[in-house]
N, C-alpha and C positions, 0 to 999 in steps of 0.2 A: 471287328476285323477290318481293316486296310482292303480296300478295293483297290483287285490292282487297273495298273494307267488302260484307256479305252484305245482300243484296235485304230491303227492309223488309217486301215483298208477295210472295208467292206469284209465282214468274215464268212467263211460258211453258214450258211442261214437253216436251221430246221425249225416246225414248228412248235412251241413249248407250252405244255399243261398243265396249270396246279390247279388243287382241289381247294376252294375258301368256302366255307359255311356251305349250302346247298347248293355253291354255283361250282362250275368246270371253268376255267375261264383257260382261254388258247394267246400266247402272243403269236400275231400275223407278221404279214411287212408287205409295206408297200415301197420298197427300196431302198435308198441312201440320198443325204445331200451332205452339201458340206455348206455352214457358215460361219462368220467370222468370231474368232475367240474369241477377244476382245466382247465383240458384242453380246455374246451367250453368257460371259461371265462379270458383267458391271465391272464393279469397284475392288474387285476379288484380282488382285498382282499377278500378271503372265507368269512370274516366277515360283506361284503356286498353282494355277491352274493349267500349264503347262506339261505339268508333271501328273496332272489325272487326264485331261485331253489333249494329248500331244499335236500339235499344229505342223501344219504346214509349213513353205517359204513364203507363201502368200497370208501366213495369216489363219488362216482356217481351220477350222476342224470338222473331223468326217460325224456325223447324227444319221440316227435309226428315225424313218418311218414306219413308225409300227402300232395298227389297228389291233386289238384286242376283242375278241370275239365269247362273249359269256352266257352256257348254255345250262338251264335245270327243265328238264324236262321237254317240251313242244315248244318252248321259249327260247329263240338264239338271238341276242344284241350284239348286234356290231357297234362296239365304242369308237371315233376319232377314223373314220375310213381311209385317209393317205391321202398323198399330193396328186396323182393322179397323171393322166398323159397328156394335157393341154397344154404343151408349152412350145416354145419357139426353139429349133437350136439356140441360138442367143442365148437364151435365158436359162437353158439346160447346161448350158458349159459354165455360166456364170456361178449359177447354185449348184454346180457338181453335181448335178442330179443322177444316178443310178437307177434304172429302173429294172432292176430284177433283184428278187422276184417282184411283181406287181402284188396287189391283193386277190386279184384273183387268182394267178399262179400258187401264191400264199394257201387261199380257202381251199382249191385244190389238192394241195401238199398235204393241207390237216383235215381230209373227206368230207368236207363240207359243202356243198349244193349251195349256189348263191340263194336260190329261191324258196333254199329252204329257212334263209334270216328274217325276221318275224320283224325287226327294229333294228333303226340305225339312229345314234347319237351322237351327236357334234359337239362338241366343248364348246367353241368359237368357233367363229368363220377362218380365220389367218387361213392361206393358202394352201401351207403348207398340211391342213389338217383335214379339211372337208375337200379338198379340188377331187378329191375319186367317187365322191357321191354322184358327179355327172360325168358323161360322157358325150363324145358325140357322135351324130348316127344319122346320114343323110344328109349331111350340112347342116343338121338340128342337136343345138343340145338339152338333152332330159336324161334324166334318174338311171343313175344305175340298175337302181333297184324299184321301180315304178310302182309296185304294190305293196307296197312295205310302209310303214310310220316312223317318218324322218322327224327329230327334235332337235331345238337348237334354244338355247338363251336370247329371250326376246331382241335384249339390245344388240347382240349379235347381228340380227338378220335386219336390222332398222342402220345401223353402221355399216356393212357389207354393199347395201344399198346403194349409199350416196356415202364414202370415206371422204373424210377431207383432207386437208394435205399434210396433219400427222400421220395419219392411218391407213393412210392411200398405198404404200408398201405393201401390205398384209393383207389386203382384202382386194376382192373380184366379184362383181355383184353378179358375175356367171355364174358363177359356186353357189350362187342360193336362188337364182330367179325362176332357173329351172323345174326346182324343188318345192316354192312356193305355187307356183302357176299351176303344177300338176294338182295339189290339194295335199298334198301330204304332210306334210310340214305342219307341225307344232311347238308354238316357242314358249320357252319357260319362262319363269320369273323364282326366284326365293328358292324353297327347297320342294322338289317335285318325286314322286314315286310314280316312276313310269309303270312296273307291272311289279309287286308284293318281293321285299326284299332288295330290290335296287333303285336305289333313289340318286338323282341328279341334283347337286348343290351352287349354284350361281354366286359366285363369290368376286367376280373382280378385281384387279390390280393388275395383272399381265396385259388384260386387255378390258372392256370395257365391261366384259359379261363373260369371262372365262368361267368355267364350272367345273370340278371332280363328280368322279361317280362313285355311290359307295353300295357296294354288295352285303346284305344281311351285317350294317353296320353296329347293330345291339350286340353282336356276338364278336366274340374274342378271333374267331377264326373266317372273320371276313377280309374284307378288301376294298383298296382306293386305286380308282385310276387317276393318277396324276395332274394328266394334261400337260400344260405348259407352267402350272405351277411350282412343280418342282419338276423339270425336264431329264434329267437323268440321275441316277444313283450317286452321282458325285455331291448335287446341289444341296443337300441336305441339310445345311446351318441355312438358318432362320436370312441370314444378312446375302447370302451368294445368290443373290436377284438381278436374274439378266437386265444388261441394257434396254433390251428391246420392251421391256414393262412399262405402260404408262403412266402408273401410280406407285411409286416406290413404296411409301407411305402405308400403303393400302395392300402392296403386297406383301410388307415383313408384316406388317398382322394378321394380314390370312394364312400366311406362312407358318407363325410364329404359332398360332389357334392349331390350324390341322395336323403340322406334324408332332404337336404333340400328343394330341388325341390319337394319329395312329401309334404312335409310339404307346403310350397307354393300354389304346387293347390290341396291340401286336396285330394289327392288320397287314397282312401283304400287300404292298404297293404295287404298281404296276406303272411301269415310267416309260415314255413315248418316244423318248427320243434318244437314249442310254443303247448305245453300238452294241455291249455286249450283254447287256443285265436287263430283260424284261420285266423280271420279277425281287423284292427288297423288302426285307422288314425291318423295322427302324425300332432300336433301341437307344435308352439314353445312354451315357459314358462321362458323367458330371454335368456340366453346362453344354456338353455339342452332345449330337445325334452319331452312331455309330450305324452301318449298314447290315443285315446279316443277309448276303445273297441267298436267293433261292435258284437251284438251277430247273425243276420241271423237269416232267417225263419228254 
């Protein structure tokens, strides 16, 4: 089926829930930004991508911030926590940031207790994905979530660090220093099983140590969280790799690898940054990948 073109505004936001293998999984949000088509969508013609993310006059297009929250049992992981409230007017007009709902507003909406998330997981540092894991509180900033088991891709937190002037864009050594200093923090490497059934995969090309996360991935009725590697339900062929990747190379083969595996055993996606579609199972339809939305309770 044809996905149709992505919401130009911010749309009514609820929280939504589908059932994959053992887990409950929730799309959250932590708001809206807007950036530049062009650069979301590479070497992919405005005159096709246009027509799935309609832009702006300035160029842009409106993206979901949206944390996913995956609960079986006394076990609740917060996937990819949002951008968060540390920014300058500046930089809030620049990146069109929206801040409502927040994530907590969010966990709220779908009865969720912050204290009661057991784990939170970070794909990569970029700003726009970890900046809600801290806050700040006194003219001090530390953890959202202070007693919780924060994880993240080693190179992540080693690049987030000290960026250099590729990467300096996308990273704030605020968003992790916080988080390490407290002790909580654990960084991955290769492929990790944070607690039985959901495993973290460290894959690269978007960013130095981008990851998916896969829910009860032996069974046909699990799931992937995206991340930035495939950022919304439109990106789907192998080759529509944003600009902002810094191994092209590196990402139509990780690209190329996963989405066919989910395609395979029909896992439900779950994509980060997609306005309207939190949820997507990918079928083949000859050589390209076709979508079949999911809409959740």
């Amino acid at each position: 089926m044809s996905i149709p073109p992505a919401s130009r505004n911010p749309p009514v936001w609820r929280p939504r829930r589908v059932q994959a293998g053992s887990w409950t999984i929730t799309a959250l949000s932590d708001g809206w930004l807007r950036l530049d088509g062009g650069s979301m969508w590479g070497v992919v013609p405005k005159a096709l991508w246009n027509a799935w993310t309609p832009a702006e006059d300035d160029n842009t297009i409106l993206l979901a911030l949206r944390p996913f929250l995956a609960e079986r049992g006394d076990v609740r992981v917060l996937v990819e926590p949002g951008v968060g409230d540390r920014w300058s007017p500046k930089l809030a007009r620049i990146y069109g940031l929206v801040r409502k709902p927040t994530l907590r507003d969010s966990l709220h909406a779908a009865g969720i207790a912050p204290e009661s998330i057991t784990h939170v997981i970070g794909t990569h540092a970029h700003w726009d994905h970890v900046g809600a894991w801290v806050e700040e509180r006194e003219g001090r900033l530390g953890p959202v979530f202070p007693r919780v088991k924060h994880y993240l891709p080693r190179i992540e937190l080693a690049v987030a660090r000290d960026a250099d002037a590729v990467r300096r864009a996308s990273y704030r050594a605020e968003d992790v220093e916080p988080i390490e200093s407290a002790g909580i923090l654990t960084t991955l490497e290769g492929s990790t099983e944070i607690v039985p059934g959901l495993r973290v995969h460290v894959l690269g090309g978007h960013s130095d140590g981008v990851a998916v996360v896969t829910w009860d991935e032996e069974r046909d009725d699990g799931a992937i969280f995206w991340s930035d590697v495939v950022p919304t339900a439109h990106h789907v062929q192998p080759p529509y790799i944003m600009a902002y990747d810094l191994d092209v190379a590196r990402s139509h083969a990780v690209r190329s690898e996963w989405l066919a595996r989910a395609a395979e055993r029909g896992w439900t996606g779950c994509f980060y940054h997609d306005v309207d579609n939190p949820f997507g199972r990918l079928r083949r339809e000859g050589s390209r990948y076709a979508v079949e939305l999911i809409e959740g309770q």
